[in-house]
N, C-alpha and C positions, 0 to 999 in steps of 0.2 A: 570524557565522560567518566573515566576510573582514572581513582587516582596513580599516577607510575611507579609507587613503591607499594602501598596497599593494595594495589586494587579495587579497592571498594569502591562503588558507586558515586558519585557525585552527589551530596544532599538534598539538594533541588530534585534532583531526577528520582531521587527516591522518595523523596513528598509528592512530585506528585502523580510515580507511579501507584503510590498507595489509595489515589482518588479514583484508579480504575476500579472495576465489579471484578470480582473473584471468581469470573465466569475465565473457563478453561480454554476456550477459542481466544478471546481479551489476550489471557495471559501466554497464549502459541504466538501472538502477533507481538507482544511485548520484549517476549523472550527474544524472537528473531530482531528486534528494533535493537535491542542490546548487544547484539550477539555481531550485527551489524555495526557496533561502536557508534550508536547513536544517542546523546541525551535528550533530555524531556525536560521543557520548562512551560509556560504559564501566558498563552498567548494575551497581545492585549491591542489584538485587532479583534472588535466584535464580531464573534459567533465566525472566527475565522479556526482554520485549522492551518500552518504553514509549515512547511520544511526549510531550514536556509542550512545549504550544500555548506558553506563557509563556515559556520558553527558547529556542524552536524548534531543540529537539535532539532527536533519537534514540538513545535511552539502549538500547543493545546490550548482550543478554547475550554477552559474552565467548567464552566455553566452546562455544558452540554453533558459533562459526566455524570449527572445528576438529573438532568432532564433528560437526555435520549435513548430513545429501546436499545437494547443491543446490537439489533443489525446495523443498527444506523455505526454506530463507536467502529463494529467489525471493518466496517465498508470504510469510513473513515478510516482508521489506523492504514487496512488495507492497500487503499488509495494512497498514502502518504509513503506509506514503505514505497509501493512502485517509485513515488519519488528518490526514493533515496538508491533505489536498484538502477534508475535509469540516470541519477546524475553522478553515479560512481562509475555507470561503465559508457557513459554517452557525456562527454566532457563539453562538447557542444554546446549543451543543454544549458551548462553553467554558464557559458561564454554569450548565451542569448540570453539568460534571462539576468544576467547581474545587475543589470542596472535598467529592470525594469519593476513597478510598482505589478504586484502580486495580481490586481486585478488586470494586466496587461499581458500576463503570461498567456503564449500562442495554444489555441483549441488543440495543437499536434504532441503539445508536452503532459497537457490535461487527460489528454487521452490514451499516451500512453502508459501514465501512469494506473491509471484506470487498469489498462487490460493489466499490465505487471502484476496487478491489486490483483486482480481476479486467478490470473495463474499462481501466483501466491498462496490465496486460500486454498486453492485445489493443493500444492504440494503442502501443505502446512494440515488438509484432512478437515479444513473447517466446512461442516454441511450447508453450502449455500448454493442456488445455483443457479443457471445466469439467467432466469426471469427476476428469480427474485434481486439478486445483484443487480442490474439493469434497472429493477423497480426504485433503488435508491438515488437514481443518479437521474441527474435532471434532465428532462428529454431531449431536448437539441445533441447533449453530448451524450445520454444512454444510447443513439442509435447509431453515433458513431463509434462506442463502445465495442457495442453488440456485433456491426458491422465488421469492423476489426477480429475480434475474436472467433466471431464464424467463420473468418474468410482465412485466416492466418491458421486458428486452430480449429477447427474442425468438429473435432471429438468431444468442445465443451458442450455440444447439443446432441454426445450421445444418453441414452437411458442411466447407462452407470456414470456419468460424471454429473447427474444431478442431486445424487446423493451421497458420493463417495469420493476419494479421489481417482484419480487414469492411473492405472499401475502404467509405467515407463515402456514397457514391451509391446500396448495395446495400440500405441500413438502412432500412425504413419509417418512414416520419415517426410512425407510432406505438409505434416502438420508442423512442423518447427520441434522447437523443444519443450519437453514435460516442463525444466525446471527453468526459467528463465536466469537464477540469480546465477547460474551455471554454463550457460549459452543464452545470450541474449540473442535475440530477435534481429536480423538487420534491421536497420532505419535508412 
């Protein structure tokens, strides 16, 4: 993604990191995508969004950066980061899905990419919260989502983590961890 003696960004990734919105959530999730050593290219599977572990790019559907609200992008991005959290530290993940077509990836990879997504915005401060999170994701897998996140963490259905993030100290040691990219989750 950076060049090895510049550093500077990859050209692709910086065209079409310029087609996101200059909204501040957008660009907390962008930041960490980079930050992550992950580039950005120009999906050309319709109205797909995909990760591939092997490149470490995020193949962005186009069209949607200009057609969809913000939560939808937040949720998206969100969702894609978990990807890349959970096929950096669950290698597995790679080894089942290589040599499958994208629409064939198992409901268990989808899903947890999902929760990652959603622990994510909480450490990252983005105000969303998991009705409305949940509201984005299509219901067979929002309620296994939801499911998950209740049962694992807990505290995402307290008062203050619907509008803020869980400061670290509040979370019960049986809630798992605040920061996933930091202690992942067993699988």
């Amino acid at each position: 993604m950076r060049h090895p003696k510049s550093g500077r960004l990859h050209p692709t990734h910086r065209a079409v990191r310029r087609l996101f919105p200059k909204n501040v959530y957008v660009q907390r999730l962008l930041a960490k995508l980079e930050s992550l050593n992950v580039g950005l290219g120009i999906s050309t599977e319709p109205g797909q969004w995909l990760y591939h572990p092997a490149f470490r790019t995020l193949w962005v559907w186009e069209p949607d950066l200009r057609t969809q609200p913000l939560s939808y992008l937040v949720v998206i991005l969100a969702h894609e980061l978990g990807h890349v959290l959970d096929f950096d530290e669950k290698p597995h993940y790679w080894a089942i899905t290589r040599n499958l077509h994208w629409t064939q990836v198992p409901d268990e990879i989808e899903c947890s990419a999902f929760v990652r997504g959603f622990l994510l915005l909480q450490e990252l401060g983005v105000p969303i919260n998991l009705p409305q999170y949940l509201a984005m994701i299509d219901t067979p897998m929002a309620a296994q989502v939801g499911w998950e996140l209740l049962t694992v963490y807990p505290w995402v259905a307290w008062p203050s983590a619907l509008l803020s993030p869980v400061p670290s100290n509040l979370i019960p040691a049986s809630a798992g961890p605040a920061h996933p990219a930091a202690h992942p989750p067993a699988s």
